[in-house]
C-alpha positions as CSV (number, residue, x, y, z in Angstrom):
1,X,-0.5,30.5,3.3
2,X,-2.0,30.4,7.0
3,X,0.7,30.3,10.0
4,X,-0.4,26.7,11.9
5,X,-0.2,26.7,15.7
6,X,3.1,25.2,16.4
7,X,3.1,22.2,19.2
8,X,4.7,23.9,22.4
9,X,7.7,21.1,22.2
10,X,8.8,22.7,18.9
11,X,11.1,25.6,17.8
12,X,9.1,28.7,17.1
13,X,10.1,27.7,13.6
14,X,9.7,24.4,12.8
15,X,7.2,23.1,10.2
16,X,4.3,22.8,11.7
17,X,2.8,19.5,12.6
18,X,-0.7,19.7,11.5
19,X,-0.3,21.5,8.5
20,X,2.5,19.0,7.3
21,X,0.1,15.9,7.9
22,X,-2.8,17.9,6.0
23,X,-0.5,18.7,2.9
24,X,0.9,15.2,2.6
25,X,-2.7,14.0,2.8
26,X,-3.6,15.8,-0.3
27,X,0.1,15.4,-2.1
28,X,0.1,11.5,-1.2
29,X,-3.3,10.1,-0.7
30,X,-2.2,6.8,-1.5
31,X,1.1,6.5,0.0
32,X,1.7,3.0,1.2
33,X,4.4,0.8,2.0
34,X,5.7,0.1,-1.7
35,X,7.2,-4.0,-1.3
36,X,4.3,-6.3,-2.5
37,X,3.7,-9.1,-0.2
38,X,0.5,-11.5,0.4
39,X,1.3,-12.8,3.8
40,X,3.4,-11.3,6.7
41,X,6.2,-13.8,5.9
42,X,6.4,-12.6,2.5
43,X,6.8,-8.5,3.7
44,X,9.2,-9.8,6.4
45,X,11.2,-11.4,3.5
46,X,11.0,-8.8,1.4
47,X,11.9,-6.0,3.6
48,X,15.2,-8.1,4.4
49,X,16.0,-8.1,0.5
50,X,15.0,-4.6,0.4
51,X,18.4,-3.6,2.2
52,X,20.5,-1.6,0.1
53,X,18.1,-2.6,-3.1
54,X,15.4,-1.0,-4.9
55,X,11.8,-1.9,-4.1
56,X,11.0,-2.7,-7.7
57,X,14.2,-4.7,-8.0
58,X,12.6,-6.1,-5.0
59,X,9.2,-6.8,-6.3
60,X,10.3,-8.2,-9.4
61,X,12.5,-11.6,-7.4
62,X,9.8,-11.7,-5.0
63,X,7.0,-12.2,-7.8
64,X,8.5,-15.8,-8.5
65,X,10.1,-16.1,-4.9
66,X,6.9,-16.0,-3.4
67,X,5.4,-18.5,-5.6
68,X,8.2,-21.2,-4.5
69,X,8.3,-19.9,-0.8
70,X,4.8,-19.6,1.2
71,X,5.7,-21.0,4.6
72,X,8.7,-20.1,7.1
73,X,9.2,-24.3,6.4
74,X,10.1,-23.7,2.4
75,X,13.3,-21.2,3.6
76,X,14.4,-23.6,5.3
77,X,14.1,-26.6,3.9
78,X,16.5,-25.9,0.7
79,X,20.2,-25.8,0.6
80,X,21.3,-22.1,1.4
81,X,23.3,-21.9,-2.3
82,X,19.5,-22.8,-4.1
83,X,18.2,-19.2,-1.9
84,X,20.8,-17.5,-3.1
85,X,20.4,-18.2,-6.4
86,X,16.9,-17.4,-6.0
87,X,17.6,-14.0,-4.7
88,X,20.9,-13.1,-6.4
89,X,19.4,-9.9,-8.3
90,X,18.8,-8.0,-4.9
91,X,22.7,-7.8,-4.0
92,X,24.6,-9.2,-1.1
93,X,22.5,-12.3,-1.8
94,X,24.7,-14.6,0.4
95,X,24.0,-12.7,3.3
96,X,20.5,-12.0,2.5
97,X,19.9,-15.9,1.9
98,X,21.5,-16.6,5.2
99,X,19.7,-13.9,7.5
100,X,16.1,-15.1,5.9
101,X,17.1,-18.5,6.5
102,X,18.1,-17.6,9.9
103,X,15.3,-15.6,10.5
104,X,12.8,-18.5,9.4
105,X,14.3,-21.0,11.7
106,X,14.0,-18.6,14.4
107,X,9.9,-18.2,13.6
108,X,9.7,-21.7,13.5
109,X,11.4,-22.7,16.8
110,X,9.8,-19.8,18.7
111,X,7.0,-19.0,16.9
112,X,5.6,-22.3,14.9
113,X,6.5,-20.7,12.1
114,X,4.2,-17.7,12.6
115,X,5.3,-13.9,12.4
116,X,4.9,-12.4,16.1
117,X,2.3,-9.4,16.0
118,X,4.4,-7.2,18.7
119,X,7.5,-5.1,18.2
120,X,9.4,-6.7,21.4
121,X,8.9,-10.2,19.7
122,X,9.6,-9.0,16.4
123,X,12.6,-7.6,16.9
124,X,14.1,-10.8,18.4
125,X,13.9,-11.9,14.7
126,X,17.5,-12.4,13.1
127,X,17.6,-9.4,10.6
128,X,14.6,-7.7,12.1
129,X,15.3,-3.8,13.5
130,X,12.3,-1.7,14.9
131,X,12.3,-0.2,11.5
132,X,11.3,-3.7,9.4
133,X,9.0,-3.7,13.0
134,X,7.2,-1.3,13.0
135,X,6.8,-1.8,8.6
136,X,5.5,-5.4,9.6
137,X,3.1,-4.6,12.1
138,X,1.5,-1.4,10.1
139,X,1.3,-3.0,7.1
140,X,0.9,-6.8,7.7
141,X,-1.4,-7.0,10.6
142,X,-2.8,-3.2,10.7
143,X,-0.8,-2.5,14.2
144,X,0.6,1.1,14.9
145,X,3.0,0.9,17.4
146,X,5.6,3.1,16.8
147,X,7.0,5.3,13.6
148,X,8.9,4.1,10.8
149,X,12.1,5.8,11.0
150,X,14.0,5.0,7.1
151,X,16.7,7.4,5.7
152,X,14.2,9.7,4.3
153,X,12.1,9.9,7.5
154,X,15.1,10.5,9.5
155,X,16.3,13.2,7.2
156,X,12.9,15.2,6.6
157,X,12.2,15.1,10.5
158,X,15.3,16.9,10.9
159,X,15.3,19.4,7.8
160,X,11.2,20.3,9.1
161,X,12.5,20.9,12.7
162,X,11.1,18.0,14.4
163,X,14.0,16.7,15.6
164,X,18.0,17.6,16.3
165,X,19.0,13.2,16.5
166,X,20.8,11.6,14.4
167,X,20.2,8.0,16.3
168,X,16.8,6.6,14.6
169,X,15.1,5.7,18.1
170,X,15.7,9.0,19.7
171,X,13.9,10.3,16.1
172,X,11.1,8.3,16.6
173,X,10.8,8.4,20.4
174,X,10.4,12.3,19.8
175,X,8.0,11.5,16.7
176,X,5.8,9.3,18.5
177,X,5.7,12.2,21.6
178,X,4.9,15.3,18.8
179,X,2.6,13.1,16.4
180,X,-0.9,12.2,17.0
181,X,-1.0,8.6,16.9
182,X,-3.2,8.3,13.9
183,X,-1.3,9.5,11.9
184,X,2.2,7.9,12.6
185,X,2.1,5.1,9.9
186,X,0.0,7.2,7.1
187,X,2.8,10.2,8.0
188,X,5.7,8.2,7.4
189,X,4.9,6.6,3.9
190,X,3.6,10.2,2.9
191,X,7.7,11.4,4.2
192,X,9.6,8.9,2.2
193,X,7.7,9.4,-1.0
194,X,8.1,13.5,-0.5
195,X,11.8,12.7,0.9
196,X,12.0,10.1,-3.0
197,X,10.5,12.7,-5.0
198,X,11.0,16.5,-3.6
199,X,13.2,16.9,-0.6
200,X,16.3,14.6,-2.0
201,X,19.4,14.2,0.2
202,X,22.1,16.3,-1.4
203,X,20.1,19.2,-3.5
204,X,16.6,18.9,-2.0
205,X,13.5,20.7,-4.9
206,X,12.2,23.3,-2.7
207,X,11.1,25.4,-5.6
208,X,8.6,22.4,-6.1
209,X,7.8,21.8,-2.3
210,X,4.6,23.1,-1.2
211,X,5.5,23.1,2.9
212,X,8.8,25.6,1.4
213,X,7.4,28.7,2.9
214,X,7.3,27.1,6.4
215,X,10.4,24.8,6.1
216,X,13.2,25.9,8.3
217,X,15.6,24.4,6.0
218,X,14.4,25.3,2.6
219,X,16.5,27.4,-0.1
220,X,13.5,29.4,-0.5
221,X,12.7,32.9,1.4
222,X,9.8,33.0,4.0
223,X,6.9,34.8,2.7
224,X,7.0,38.4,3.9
Protein backbone atom coordinates (compact mmCIF):
# COMPACT_ATOMS: atom_id res chain seq x y z
CA UNK A 1 0.00 0.00 0.00
CA UNK A 2 1.50 3.48 -1.14
CA UNK A 3 2.76 6.00 1.77
CA UNK A 4 0.38 9.36 1.02
CA UNK A 5 2.00 12.70 1.62
CA UNK A 6 0.97 13.67 5.00
CA UNK A 7 -0.44 17.45 5.44
CA UNK A 8 2.43 19.40 7.20
CA UNK A 9 -0.17 20.14 10.34
CA UNK A 10 -0.22 16.39 11.03
CA UNK A 11 1.92 13.91 13.11
CA UNK A 12 4.37 12.10 10.90
CA UNK A 13 1.95 9.36 11.66
CA UNK A 14 -1.36 10.07 11.30
CA UNK A 15 -3.68 8.68 8.55
CA UNK A 16 -3.26 10.44 5.82
CA UNK A 17 -5.84 12.81 4.57
CA UNK A 18 -6.06 12.13 0.96
CA UNK A 19 -5.83 8.59 1.02
CA UNK A 20 -8.64 8.33 3.78
CA UNK A 21 -11.07 10.51 1.57
CA UNK A 22 -10.12 8.25 -1.53
CA UNK A 23 -10.84 4.84 0.39
CA UNK A 24 -14.08 5.95 1.93
CA UNK A 25 -15.07 7.04 -1.59
CA UNK A 26 -14.77 3.56 -2.88
CA UNK A 27 -15.95 1.74 0.61
CA UNK A 28 -19.03 4.34 0.83
CA UNK A 29 -20.11 5.70 -2.46
CA UNK A 30 -23.35 6.36 -1.30
CA UNK A 31 -23.02 7.52 2.16
CA UNK A 32 -25.66 10.05 3.04
CA UNK A 33 -27.29 11.40 5.91
CA UNK A 34 -29.56 8.30 6.85
CA UNK A 35 -33.05 10.31 8.53
CA UNK A 36 -35.63 10.58 5.68
CA UNK A 37 -37.15 13.90 5.41
CA UNK A 38 -39.02 15.82 2.30
CA UNK A 39 -38.70 19.33 3.53
CA UNK A 40 -36.07 21.09 5.81
CA UNK A 41 -38.67 21.14 8.59
CA UNK A 42 -39.08 17.53 8.49
CA UNK A 43 -34.90 16.84 8.78
CA UNK A 44 -34.88 19.52 11.48
CA UNK A 45 -37.64 17.45 13.28
CA UNK A 46 -36.15 14.46 12.73
CA UNK A 47 -32.69 15.09 13.72
CA UNK A 48 -34.25 16.40 17.19
CA UNK A 49 -36.06 12.81 17.60
CA UNK A 50 -32.89 11.25 16.48
CA UNK A 51 -31.26 12.14 19.98
CA UNK A 52 -30.44 9.12 21.80
CA UNK A 53 -32.67 6.90 19.11
CA UNK A 54 -32.06 4.95 16.27
CA UNK A 55 -32.44 6.43 12.80
CA UNK A 56 -34.73 3.61 11.63
CA UNK A 57 -36.72 3.93 14.92
CA UNK A 58 -36.63 7.36 13.59
CA UNK A 59 -37.84 6.86 10.19
CA UNK A 60 -40.40 4.62 11.00
CA UNK A 61 -42.60 7.67 13.56
CA UNK A 62 -41.60 10.10 11.10
CA UNK A 63 -43.29 8.12 8.00
CA UNK A 64 -46.81 8.98 9.56
CA UNK A 65 -45.54 12.10 11.59
CA UNK A 66 -44.80 13.73 8.51
CA UNK A 67 -47.95 13.11 6.87
CA UNK A 68 -49.93 14.89 9.85
CA UNK A 69 -47.15 17.67 10.35
CA UNK A 70 -45.93 19.64 6.99
CA UNK A 71 -45.69 23.24 8.30
CA UNK A 72 -43.77 24.78 11.44
CA UNK A 73 -47.86 25.87 12.05
CA UNK A 74 -49.16 21.95 12.57
CA UNK A 75 -46.39 21.59 15.73
CA UNK A 76 -47.76 24.11 17.11
CA UNK A 77 -51.05 24.19 16.84
CA UNK A 78 -51.92 20.82 18.85
CA UNK A 79 -51.86 20.21 22.46
CA UNK A 80 -48.21 19.24 23.54
CA UNK A 81 -49.68 15.60 25.15
CA UNK A 82 -51.29 14.85 21.21
CA UNK A 83 -47.03 15.35 20.01
CA UNK A 84 -46.11 13.21 22.45
CA UNK A 85 -48.18 10.67 21.71
CA UNK A 86 -47.21 11.00 18.29
CA UNK A 87 -43.63 10.61 18.96
CA UNK A 88 -43.55 8.37 22.05
CA UNK A 89 -41.55 5.39 20.26
CA UNK A 90 -38.37 7.66 19.83
CA UNK A 91 -37.81 8.01 23.79
CA UNK A 92 -37.77 11.00 26.07
CA UNK A 93 -40.84 11.88 24.00
CA UNK A 94 -41.95 14.65 26.50
CA UNK A 95 -39.00 16.49 26.00
CA UNK A 96 -38.66 15.80 22.46
CA UNK A 97 -42.43 17.13 21.90
CA UNK A 98 -41.61 20.23 23.89
CA UNK A 99 -38.16 21.27 22.23
CA UNK A 100 -39.96 20.70 18.50
CA UNK A 101 -42.74 22.64 19.68
CA UNK A 102 -40.40 25.21 20.96
CA UNK A 103 -38.37 25.11 18.14
CA UNK A 104 -41.41 25.67 15.67
CA UNK A 105 -42.65 28.70 17.53
CA UNK A 106 -39.30 30.03 17.41
CA UNK A 107 -39.23 29.54 13.22
CA UNK A 108 -42.46 31.04 13.16
CA UNK A 109 -41.82 34.27 15.18
CA UNK A 110 -38.46 34.81 13.71
CA UNK A 111 -38.47 33.15 10.64
CA UNK A 112 -42.27 32.95 9.23
CA UNK A 113 -42.11 29.73 9.80
CA UNK A 114 -39.16 29.04 7.42
CA UNK A 115 -35.90 27.14 8.38
CA UNK A 116 -32.87 29.78 8.24
CA UNK A 117 -30.25 28.60 5.56
CA UNK A 118 -27.08 29.89 7.86
CA UNK A 119 -25.43 28.15 10.78
CA UNK A 120 -25.48 31.53 13.06
CA UNK A 121 -29.40 31.61 12.51
CA UNK A 122 -29.76 28.10 12.85
CA UNK A 123 -28.31 27.54 15.82
CA UNK A 124 -30.53 30.20 17.53
CA UNK A 125 -33.14 27.37 17.10
CA UNK A 126 -34.29 25.82 20.53
CA UNK A 127 -32.73 22.27 20.24
CA UNK A 128 -30.52 23.09 17.33
CA UNK A 129 -26.40 22.55 18.02
CA UNK A 130 -23.85 23.25 15.06
CA UNK A 131 -24.06 19.53 14.68
CA UNK A 132 -28.14 19.30 13.64
CA UNK A 133 -26.53 22.76 11.66
CA UNK A 134 -24.32 21.84 9.80
CA UNK A 135 -26.71 18.17 8.95
CA UNK A 136 -29.46 20.80 7.94
CA UNK A 137 -27.68 22.99 5.76
CA UNK A 138 -25.64 19.95 3.89
CA UNK A 139 -28.43 17.97 3.45
CA UNK A 140 -31.57 20.24 3.21
CA UNK A 141 -30.43 23.14 1.28
CA UNK A 142 -26.92 21.70 -0.29
CA UNK A 143 -24.79 24.29 2.02
CA UNK A 144 -21.31 23.18 3.31
CA UNK A 145 -20.37 25.28 5.92
CA UNK A 146 -18.70 23.50 8.46
CA UNK A 147 -18.17 19.50 9.41
CA UNK A 148 -20.46 17.30 11.05
CA UNK A 149 -18.86 16.40 14.16
CA UNK A 150 -21.31 13.11 15.80
CA UNK A 151 -19.81 10.58 18.23
CA UNK A 152 -18.40 8.51 15.53
CA UNK A 153 -16.72 11.50 13.68
CA UNK A 154 -15.31 12.71 16.84
CA UNK A 155 -13.93 9.33 17.76
CA UNK A 156 -12.40 8.25 14.23
CA UNK A 157 -10.74 11.90 13.94
CA UNK A 158 -9.05 11.11 16.98
CA UNK A 159 -8.15 7.28 16.56
CA UNK A 160 -6.65 8.47 12.56
CA UNK A 161 -4.62 11.24 14.17
CA UNK A 162 -6.42 14.24 13.05
CA UNK A 163 -7.08 15.54 16.14
CA UNK A 164 -5.97 15.34 20.11
CA UNK A 165 -9.88 17.36 21.27
CA UNK A 166 -12.22 16.06 22.92
CA UNK A 167 -14.59 19.36 22.66
CA UNK A 168 -16.61 18.78 19.23
CA UNK A 169 -15.87 22.58 17.85
CA UNK A 170 -12.23 22.41 18.49
CA UNK A 171 -12.66 18.81 16.34
CA UNK A 172 -14.20 20.42 13.67
CA UNK A 173 -12.36 23.83 13.70
CA UNK A 174 -9.12 21.57 13.08
CA UNK A 175 -11.17 19.44 10.44
CA UNK A 176 -12.34 22.22 8.56
CA UNK A 177 -8.43 23.73 8.66
CA UNK A 178 -6.85 19.98 7.46
CA UNK A 179 -9.93 19.02 5.04
CA UNK A 180 -10.44 20.32 1.61
CA UNK A 181 -13.66 21.79 1.64
CA UNK A 182 -15.27 19.54 -0.81
CA UNK A 183 -15.08 17.04 0.87
CA UNK A 184 -16.19 18.00 4.48
CA UNK A 185 -19.89 16.80 4.17
CA UNK A 186 -19.25 13.66 1.80
CA UNK A 187 -16.21 12.82 4.51
CA UNK A 188 -18.28 12.84 7.44
CA UNK A 189 -21.30 10.49 6.34
CA UNK A 190 -18.50 8.16 4.82
CA UNK A 191 -16.83 8.42 8.94
CA UNK A 192 -19.93 7.53 10.74
CA UNK A 193 -20.93 4.63 8.52
CA UNK A 194 -16.96 3.24 8.78
CA UNK A 195 -17.16 4.43 12.67
CA UNK A 196 -21.22 2.13 12.56
CA UNK A 197 -19.75 -0.69 10.76
CA UNK A 198 -15.71 -1.22 11.23
CA UNK A 199 -14.10 1.12 13.75
CA UNK A 200 -16.81 0.53 16.79
CA UNK A 201 -16.17 2.33 20.08
CA UNK A 202 -15.00 -0.32 22.51
CA UNK A 203 -13.35 -3.16 20.25
CA UNK A 204 -12.92 -1.36 16.92
CA UNK A 205 -12.56 -4.38 13.51
CA UNK A 206 -9.27 -3.46 12.26
CA UNK A 207 -8.67 -6.88 10.82
CA UNK A 208 -11.53 -5.72 8.45
CA UNK A 209 -10.37 -2.06 8.04
CA UNK A 210 -8.72 -1.26 4.84
CA UNK A 211 -6.89 2.31 6.15
CA UNK A 212 -5.36 -0.50 9.17
CA UNK A 213 -1.84 -0.38 7.89
CA UNK A 214 -1.75 3.47 8.11
CA UNK A 215 -3.95 3.90 11.29
CA UNK A 216 -2.03 5.04 14.20
CA UNK A 217 -4.41 3.48 16.45
CA UNK A 218 -5.17 0.13 14.90
CA UNK A 219 -4.44 -3.36 16.68
CA UNK A 220 -2.81 -4.33 13.60
CA UNK A 221 1.18 -4.09 12.77
CA UNK A 222 2.46 -1.56 10.18
CA UNK A 223 3.53 -3.19 7.05
CA UNK A 224 7.22 -3.68 7.13
Amino acid sequence: MPQKTVPAALPVDALPIQFTIDEFEQLYPTARYDLNFSTPLDLLVAAQLAAQCTDKRVNSVTRQLFQKYRVAEDYVAVPVEELEEDVKLTGFYRKKARQIQAACQYLLLVHQGEVPQTIEELVKVPGVARKTANVILGSAFGIVDGFIIDTHVGRLAKRFGWTQQDDPVKVERELMRLVPREHWLSLAHRMIYHGRAVCVARKPHCEQCTLAQLCPASSLPPTP
